[in-house]
C-alpha positions in Angstrom: 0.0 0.0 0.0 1.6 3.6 -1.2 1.2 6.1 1.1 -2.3 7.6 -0.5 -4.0 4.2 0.7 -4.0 3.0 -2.6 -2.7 -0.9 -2.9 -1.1 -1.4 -6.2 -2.0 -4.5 -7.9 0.8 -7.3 -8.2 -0.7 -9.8 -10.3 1.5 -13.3 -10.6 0.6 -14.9 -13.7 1.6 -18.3 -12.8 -0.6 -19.4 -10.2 -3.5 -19.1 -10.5 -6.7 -20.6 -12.7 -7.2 -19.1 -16.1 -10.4 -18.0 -15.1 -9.1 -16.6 -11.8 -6.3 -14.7 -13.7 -8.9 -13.4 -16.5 -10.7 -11.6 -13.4 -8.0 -10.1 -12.0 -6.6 -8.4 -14.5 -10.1 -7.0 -15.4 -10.4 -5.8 -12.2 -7.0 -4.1 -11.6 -8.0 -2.8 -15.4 -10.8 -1.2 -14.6 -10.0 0.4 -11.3 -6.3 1.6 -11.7 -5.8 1.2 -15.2 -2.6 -0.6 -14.6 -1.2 -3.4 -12.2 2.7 -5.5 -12.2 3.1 -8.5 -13.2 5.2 -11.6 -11.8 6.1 -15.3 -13.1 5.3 -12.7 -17.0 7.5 -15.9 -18.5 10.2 -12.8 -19.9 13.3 -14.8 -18.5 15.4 -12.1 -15.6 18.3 -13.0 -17.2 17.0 -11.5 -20.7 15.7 -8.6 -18.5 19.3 -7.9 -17.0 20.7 -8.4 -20.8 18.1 -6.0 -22.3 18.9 -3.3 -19.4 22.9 -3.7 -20.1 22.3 -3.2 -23.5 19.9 -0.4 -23.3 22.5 1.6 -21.1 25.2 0.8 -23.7 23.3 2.2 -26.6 22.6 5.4 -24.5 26.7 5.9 -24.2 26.8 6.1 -28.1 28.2 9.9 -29.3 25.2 11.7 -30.1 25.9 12.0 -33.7 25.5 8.3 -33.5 21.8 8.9 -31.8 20.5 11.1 -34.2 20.7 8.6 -36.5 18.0 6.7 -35.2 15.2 9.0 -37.2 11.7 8.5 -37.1 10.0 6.3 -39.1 6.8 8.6 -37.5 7.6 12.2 -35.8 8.4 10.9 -32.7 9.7 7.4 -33.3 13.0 7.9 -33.5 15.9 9.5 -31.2 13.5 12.3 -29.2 13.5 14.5 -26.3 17.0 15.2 -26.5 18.5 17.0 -23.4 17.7 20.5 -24.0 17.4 24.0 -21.9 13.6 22.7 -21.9 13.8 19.8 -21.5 17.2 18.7 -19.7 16.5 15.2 -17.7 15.8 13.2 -20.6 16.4 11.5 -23.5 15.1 8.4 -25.4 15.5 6.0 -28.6 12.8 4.4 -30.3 11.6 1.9 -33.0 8.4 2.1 -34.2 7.4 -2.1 -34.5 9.2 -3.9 -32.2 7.3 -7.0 -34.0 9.4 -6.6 -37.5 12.8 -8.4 -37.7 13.4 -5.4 -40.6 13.0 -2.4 -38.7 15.2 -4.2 -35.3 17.9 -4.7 -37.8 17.6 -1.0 -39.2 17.4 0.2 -35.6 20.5 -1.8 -34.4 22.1 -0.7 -37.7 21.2 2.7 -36.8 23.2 2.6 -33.7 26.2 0.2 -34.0 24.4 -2.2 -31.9 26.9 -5.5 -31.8 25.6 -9.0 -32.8 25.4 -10.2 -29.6 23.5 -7.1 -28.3 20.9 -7.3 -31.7 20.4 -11.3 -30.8 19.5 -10.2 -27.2 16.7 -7.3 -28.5 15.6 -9.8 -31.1 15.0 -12.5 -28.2 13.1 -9.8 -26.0 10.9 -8.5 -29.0 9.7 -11.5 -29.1 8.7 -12.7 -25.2 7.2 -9.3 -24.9 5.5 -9.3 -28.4 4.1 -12.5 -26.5 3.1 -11.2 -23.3 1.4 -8.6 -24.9 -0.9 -10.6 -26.8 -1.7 -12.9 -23.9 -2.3 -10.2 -21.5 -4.6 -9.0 -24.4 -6.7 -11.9 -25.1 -7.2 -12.5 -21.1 -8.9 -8.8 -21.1 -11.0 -9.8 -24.0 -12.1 -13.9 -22.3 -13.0 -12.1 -19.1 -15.7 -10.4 -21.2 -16.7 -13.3 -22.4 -15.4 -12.7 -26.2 -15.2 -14.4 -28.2 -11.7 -16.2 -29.8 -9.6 -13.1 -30.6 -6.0 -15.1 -31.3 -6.1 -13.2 -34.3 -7.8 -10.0 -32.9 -4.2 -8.5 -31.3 -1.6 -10.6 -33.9 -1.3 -7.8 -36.8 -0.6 -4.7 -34.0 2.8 -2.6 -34.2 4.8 -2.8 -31.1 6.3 0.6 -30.2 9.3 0.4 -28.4 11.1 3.4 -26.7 13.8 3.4 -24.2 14.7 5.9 -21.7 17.4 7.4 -19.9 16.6 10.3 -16.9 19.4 12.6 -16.5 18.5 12.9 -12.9 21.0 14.8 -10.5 20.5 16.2 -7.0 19.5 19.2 -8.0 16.3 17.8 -9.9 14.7 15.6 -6.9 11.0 16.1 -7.2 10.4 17.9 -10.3 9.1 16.2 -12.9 11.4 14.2 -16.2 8.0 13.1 -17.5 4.6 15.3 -17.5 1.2 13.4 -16.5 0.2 11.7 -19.6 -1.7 8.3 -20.8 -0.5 6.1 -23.1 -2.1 6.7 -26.5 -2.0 2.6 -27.6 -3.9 -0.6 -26.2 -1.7 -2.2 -23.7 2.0 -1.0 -22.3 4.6 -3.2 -20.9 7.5 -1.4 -18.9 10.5 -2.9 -17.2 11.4 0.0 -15.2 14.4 0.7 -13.3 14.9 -2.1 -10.1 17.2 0.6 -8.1 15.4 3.7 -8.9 12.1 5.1 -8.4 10.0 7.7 -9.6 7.3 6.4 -11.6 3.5 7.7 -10.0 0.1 6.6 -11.3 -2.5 8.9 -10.7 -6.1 6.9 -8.9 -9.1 7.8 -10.8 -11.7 7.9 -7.8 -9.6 10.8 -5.8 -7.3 12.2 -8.4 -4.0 11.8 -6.6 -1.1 10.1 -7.6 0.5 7.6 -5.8 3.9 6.0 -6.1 4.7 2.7 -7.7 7.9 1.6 -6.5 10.3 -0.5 -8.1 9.9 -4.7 -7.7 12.2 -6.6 -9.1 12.1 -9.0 -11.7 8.6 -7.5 -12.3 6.7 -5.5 -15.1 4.2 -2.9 -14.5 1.4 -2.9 -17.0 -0.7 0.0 -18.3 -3.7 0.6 -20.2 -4.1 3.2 -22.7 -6.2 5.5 -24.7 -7.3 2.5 -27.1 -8.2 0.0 -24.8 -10.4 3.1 -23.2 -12.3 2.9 -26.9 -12.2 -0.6 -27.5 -13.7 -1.4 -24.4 -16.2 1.6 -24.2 -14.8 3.0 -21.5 -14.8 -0.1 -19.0 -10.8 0.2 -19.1 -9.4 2.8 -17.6 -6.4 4.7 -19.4 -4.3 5.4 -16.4 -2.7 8.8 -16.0 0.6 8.9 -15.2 4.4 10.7 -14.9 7.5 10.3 -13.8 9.4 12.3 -11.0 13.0 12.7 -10.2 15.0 11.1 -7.8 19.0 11.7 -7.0 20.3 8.4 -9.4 20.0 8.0 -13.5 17.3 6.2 -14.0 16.4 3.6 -17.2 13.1 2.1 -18.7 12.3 0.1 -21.3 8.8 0.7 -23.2 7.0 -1.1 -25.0 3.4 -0.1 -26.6 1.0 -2.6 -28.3 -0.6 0.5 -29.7 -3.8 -0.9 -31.9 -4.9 -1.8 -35.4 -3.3 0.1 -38.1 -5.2 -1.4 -41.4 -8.5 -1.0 -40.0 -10.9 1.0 -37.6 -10.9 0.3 -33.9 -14.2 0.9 -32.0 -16.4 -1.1 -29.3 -17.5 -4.3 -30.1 -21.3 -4.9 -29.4 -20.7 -7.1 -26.4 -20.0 -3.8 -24.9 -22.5 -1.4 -26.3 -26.4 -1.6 -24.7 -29.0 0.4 -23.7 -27.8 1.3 -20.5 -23.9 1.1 -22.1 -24.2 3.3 -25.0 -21.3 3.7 -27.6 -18.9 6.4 -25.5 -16.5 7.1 -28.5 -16.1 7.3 -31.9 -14.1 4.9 -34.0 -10.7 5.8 -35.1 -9.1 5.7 -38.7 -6.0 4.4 -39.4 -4.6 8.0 -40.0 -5.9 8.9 -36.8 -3.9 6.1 -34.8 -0.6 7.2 -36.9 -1.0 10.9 -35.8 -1.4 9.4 -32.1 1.9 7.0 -32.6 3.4 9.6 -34.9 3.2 12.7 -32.1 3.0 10.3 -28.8 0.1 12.3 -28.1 -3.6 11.9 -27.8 -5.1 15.0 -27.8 -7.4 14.9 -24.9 -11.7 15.0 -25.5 -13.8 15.6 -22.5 -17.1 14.5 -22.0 -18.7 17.4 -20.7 -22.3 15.1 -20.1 -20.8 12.0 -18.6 -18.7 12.9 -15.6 -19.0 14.4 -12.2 -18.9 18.0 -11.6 -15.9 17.5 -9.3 -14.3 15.0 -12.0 -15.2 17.0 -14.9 -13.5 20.0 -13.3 -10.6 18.4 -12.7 -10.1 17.4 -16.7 -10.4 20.3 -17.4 -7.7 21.7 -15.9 -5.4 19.0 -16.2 -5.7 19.1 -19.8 -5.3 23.0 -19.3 -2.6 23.1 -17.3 -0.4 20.3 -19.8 -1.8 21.5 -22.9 -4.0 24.9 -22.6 -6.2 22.9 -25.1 -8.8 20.2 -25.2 -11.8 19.1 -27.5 -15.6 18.9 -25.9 -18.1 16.5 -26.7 -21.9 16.7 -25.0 -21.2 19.9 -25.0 -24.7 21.4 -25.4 -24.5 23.3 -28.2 -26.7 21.8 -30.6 -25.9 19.4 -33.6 -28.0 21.6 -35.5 -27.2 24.4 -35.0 -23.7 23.8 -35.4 -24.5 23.0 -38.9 -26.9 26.0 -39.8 -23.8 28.0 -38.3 -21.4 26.4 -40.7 -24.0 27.2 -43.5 -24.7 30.5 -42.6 -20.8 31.5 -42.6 -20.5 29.9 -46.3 -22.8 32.4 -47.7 -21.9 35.2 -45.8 -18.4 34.8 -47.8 -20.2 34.8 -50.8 -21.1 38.0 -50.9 -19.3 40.6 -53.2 -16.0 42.6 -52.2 -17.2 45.7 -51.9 -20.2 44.1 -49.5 -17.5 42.4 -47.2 -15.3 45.2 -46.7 -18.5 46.9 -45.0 -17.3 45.0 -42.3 -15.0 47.4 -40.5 -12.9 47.3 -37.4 -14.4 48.4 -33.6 -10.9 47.1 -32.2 -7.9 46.6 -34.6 -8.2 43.1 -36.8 -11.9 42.7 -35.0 -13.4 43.6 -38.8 -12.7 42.1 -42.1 -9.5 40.9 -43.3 -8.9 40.6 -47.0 -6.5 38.0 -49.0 -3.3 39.8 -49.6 0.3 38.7 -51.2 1.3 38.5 -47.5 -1.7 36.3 -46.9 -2.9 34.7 -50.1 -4.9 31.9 -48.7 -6.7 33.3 -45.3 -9.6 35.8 -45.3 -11.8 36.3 -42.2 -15.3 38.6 -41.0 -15.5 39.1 -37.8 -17.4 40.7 -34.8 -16.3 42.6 -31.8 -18.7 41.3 -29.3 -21.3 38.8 -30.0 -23.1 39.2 -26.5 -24.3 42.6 -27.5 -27.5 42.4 -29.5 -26.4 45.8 -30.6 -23.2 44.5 -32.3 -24.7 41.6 -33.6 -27.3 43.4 -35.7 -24.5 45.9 -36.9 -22.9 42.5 -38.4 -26.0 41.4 -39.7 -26.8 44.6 -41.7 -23.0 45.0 -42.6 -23.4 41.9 -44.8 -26.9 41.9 -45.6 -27.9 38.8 -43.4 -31.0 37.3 -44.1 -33.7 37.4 -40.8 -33.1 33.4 -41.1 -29.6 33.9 -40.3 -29.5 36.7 -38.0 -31.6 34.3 -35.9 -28.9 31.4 -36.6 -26.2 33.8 -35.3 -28.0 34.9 -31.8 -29.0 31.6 -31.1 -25.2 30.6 -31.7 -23.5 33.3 -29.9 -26.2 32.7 -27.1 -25.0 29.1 -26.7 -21.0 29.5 -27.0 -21.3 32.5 -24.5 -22.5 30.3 -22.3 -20.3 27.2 -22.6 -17.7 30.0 -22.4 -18.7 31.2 -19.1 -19.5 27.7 -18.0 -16.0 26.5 -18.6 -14.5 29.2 -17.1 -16.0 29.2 -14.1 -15.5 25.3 -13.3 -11.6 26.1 -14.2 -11.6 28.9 -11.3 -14.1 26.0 -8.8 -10.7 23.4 -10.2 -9.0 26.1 -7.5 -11.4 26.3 -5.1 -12.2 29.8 -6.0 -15.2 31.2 -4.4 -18.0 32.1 -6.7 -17.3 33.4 -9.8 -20.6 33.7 -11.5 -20.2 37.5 -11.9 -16.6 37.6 -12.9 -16.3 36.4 -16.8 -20.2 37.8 -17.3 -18.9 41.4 -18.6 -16.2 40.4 -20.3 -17.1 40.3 -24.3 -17.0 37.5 -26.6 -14.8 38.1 -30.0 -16.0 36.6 -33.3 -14.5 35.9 -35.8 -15.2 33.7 -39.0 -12.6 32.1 -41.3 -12.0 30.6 -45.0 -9.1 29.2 -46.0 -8.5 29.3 -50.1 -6.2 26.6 -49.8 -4.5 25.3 -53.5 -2.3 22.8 -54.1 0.7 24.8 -54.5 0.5 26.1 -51.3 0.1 22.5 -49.2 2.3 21.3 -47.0 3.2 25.0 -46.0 2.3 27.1 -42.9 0.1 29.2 -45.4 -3.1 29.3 -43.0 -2.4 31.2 -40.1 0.9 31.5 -38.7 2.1 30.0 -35.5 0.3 32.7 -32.1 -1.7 32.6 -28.9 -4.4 34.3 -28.7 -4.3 37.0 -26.7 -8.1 36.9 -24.6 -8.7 34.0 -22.0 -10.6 31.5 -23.9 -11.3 30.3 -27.1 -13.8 27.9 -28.8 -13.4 26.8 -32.0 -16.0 25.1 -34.6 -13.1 24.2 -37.1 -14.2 22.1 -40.6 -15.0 18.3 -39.7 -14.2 17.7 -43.1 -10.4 19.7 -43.8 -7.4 19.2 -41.2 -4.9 21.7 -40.4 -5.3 22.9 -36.6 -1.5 21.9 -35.2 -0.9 22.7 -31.5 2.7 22.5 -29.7 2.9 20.6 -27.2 4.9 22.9 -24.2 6.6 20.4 -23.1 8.5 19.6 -26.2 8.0 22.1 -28.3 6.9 20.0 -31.6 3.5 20.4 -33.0 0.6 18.1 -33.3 -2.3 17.8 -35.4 -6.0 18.0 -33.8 -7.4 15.9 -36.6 -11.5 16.9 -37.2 -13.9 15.6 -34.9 -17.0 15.4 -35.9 -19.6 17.3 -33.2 -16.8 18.4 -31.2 -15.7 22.3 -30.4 -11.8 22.7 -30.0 -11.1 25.2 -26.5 -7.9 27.1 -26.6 -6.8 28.7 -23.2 -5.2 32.1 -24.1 -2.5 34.6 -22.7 -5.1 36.3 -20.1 -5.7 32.7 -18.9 -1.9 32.9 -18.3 -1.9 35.9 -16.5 -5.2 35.2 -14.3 -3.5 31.8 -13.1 -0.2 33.4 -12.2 1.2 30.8 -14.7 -0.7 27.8 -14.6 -2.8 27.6 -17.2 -0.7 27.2 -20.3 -1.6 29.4 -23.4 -1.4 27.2 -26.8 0.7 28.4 -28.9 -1.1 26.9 -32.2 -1.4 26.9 -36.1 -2.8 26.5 -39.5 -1.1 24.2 -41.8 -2.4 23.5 -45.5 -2.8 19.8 -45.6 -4.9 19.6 -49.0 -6.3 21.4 -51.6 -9.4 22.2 -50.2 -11.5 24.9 -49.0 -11.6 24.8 -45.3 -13.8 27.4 -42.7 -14.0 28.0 -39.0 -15.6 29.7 -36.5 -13.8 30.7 -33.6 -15.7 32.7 -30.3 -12.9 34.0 -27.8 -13.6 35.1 -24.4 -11.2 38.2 -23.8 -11.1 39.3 -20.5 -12.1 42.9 -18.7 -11.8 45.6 -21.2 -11.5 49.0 -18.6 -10.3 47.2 -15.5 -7.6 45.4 -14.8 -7.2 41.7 -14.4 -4.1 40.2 -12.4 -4.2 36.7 -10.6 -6.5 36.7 -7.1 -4.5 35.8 -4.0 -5.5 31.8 -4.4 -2.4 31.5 -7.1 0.4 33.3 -4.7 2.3 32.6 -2.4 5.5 32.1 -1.3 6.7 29.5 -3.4 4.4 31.0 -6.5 5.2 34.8 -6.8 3.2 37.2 -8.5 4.5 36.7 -12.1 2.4 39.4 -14.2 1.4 43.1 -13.7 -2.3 43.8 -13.9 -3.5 44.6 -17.2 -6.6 45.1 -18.6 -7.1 43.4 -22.3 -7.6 46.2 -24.1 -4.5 47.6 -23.3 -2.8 43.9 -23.0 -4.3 43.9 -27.3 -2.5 47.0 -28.1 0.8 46.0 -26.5 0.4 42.6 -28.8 -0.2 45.0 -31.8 2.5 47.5 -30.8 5.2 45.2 -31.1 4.2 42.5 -33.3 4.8 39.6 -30.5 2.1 37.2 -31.0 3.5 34.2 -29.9 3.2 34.7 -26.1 6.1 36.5 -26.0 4.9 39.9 -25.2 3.9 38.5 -21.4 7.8 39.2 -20.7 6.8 42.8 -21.2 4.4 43.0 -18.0 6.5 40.2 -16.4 7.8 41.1 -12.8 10.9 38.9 -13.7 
């Protein structure tokens, strides 16, 4: 038992009934998410081999490293010790499964024949414990034969090394995550700690301390689908201790050929399908960019739970999709439709769209920005300034009622969100404190061509500069691409049908003294096609000033920004051209 009163699961796979075994790794599946396992049939003397090897390969000059390229972004030789990121590094191969891509992944890094014949030998025991572990999930549900179900999925395999020095105990070498596969099987480190799991019922982590001769198992973001939500994708990180510490990874990530979704022995009338299935280019952007960009079900959780995604995946990312989100089906889709024709109209019609704030008004194609034109509205929760819109572009009465219904309903999911991220703090009530604060508009159309894809000819890498943002981008044409902070490489948010994209911006920043990470965030053109969004941002007070309330500071979290209000925080932005965050140094107290 850790010291948060939660007993970690030790499963030993040797002696009990198949039956028996079946139900206890369901269990410790769906409570934790993950367990160990003992008597796993990987042989400790492999184990110690692999582990020698592993630290061997990790002593190679680093132009020998940077060899091993990704097959996928993020496959390869990544996380490289940096100012950013400085405790660790890893090598990877993308199928563990394929005797081609060990050899290329040995050749890559002058691994000797003795050391290949070991990694070939572990491949294949874990490759094997995988599958077993994965047909016992599926017999406990009573499933039918799936030998053949798990035999065609890539094995990721990554190892680690954690530059940990004295100076680094108990910060973090790995930010809280879950796996973005089916099934993980890690041999971590006998002689150093550090790995934490968080529990799912309270939301703490708790420590899972090194065993030897065992492996600790964890579900991921797959399983999550494939079992419609039964399985729990378990969050975890790693912290520092005073030692170097060494893992070996390995993902059984999911089907790459086909779609992966519930089967119906899981889907009923009480158990209704939770998630959508995922394509095959879906799965390679979640292997490709180890991440899997978090969706929240704003209608099936907890207000205490729900509040607690929400700024988790705010605090790691400062973005998030929402499902269930209230904001009808339908009228997400007259929206869409009504923003099509408004672009329609003639030049000198669209131009009538003039600025209240700078860029708050039309902005034409130019040679600077060939592909990107935009209408937009200052403040769509005043009736006033809606109307002004309407009669700008000569709006139809159908659509001026499309638009206040709309800006009605984000307004509100704006607000909503925002005030479950301040009760995430235990703030007191905040009902009155984003009500006054406007709500930007502004609606875009990308005239994307085929000489221009592959570029970053949408909208160039920024933050945006209010508190919150919700975004209806095209379920039909990619090319949102967030960074992810803690290693600075982008990601795609692939469409999602239904779903509204939620950007936290650089007043979010400044209200949390630092915790709430604004995006930084792009347009890339992917494909020749016209793509359109619709994106609603919360700004912040206009004639007073906001600065973080007294919750975020203390004295190990100074006061990091001087109050500003965001009309003069926009004009700061605009006066120097820093749109990429950077122009929070300016009112920095640092």
């Amino acid at each position: 038992m850790s010291n948060t009163g939660v007993v970690f699961p030790t499963i030993d796979l040797g002696e009990v009934s198949d039956e028996i075994l079946n139900q206890k790794l369901r269990e410790a599946g769906e409570r934790l998410g993950c367990f160990r396992v003992i008597n796993h049939g990987v042989s400790l003397s492999l184990m110690s081999e692999m582990k020698k090897t592993v630290m061997d390969l990790f002593e190679r000059p680093y132009e020998v490293k940077v060899r091993n390229t990704d097959v996928l972004p993020g496959s390869g030789y990544r996380f490289r010790p940096s100012e950013t990121n400085p405790n660790y590094e890893a090598l990877g191969l993308l199928d563990l499964a394929s005797p081609q891509a060990l050899n290329t992944f040995c050749d890559q890094l002058d691994a000797s024949a003795e050391q290949r014949e070991i990694m070939l030998k572990y491949a294949e025991a874990i490759h094997g414990l995988a599958k077993d572990l994965s047909r016992r999930l599926a017999e406990s549900y009573g499933l039918a034969d799936t030998t053949n179900f798990f035999k065609s999925w890539p094995i990721q395999f990554s190892i680690n090394k954690y530059h940990f020095k004295p100076e680094t105990v108990g910060k973090v070498g790995v930010q809280a995550h879950t796996d973005f596969g089916f099934l993980t099987i890690l041999q971590d480190d006998e002689n150093v700690g550090g790995f934490e799991a968080m529990d799912p019922s309270s939301g703490t982590f708790f420590p899972l301390s090194p065993l030897t001769n065992s492996l600790a198992i964890n579900l991921g973001d797959m399983a999550t689908i494939w079992s419609n939500g039964r399985l729990g994708s378990v969050k975890h990180r790693v912290r520092c201790e005073a030692k170097t510490r060494f893992s070996i990874v390995s993902f059984l990530l999911g089907p790459v050929d086909t779609d992966l979704e519930a089967p119906s022995e899981f889907v009923d009338a009480e158990h209704p399908r939770q998630r959508p299935l995922f394509s095959n280019s879906t799965l390679k952007i979640m292997s490709a960019t180890s991440v899997f960009f978090p969706t929240i079900d704003l209608g099936q959780v907890s207000d205490e739970m729900l509040n607690q995604k929400l700024r988790e995946a705010s605090e790691r990312w400062g973005c998030y999709r929402v499902i269930n989100h209230g904001v009808s089906l339908s009228l997400m889709s007259d929206m869409k439709k009504t923003i099509m024709d408004l672009f329609e109209r003639p030049y000198e019609v669209k131009v009538r769209n003039t600025d209240v704030q700078q860029w708050s008004g039309y902005t034409a194609q130019s040679e600077i920005n060939p592909y990107n034109e935009a209408l937009g509205l200052y403040d769509t929760a005043s009736p006033q300034a809606v109307n002004t819109f309407c009669d700008q572009l000569e709006a139809s009465q159908e659509q001026r009622d499309i638009m206040v219904k709309y800006a009605e309903a984000i307004r509100g999911l704006a607000k909503d969100l925002s005030r479950r991220l301040a009760e995430s703090y235990g703030l007191a009530d905040t009902t009155n404190f984003f009500k006054s604060w406007p709500s930007e508009f502004r609606i875009h159309k990308y005239h994307f061509k085929a000489e221009a894809v592959g570029k970053p000819s949408g909208v160039n890498l920024h933050t945006d500069w209010g508190f919150l943002t919700i975004l209806q981008d095209d379920e039909n044409v990619g090319g949102l691409e967030a960074m992810d902070p803690s290693s600075e490489t982008f990601f795609p948010l692939p469409p999602l049908a239904n779903s509204l994209a939620i950007n936290l911006g650089d007043m979010a920043t400044i209200w949390s003294n630092g915790r709430l990470c604004n995006v930084k965030h792009r347009v890339q053109c992917n494909e020749a096609k016209t793509r359109f969004s619709i994106a609603s941002f919360l700004l912040g007070p206009m004639d007073t000033d906001l600065e973080a309330p007294s919750e975020f500071v203390d004295a190990e979290h100074p006061r990091l920004y001087k109050a500003i209000s965001h009309k003069r925080y926009r004009s700061l932005r605009m006066a120097t051209n820093l749109h990429d965050g950077e122009a929070l140094k300016l009112i920095s107290y640092e």
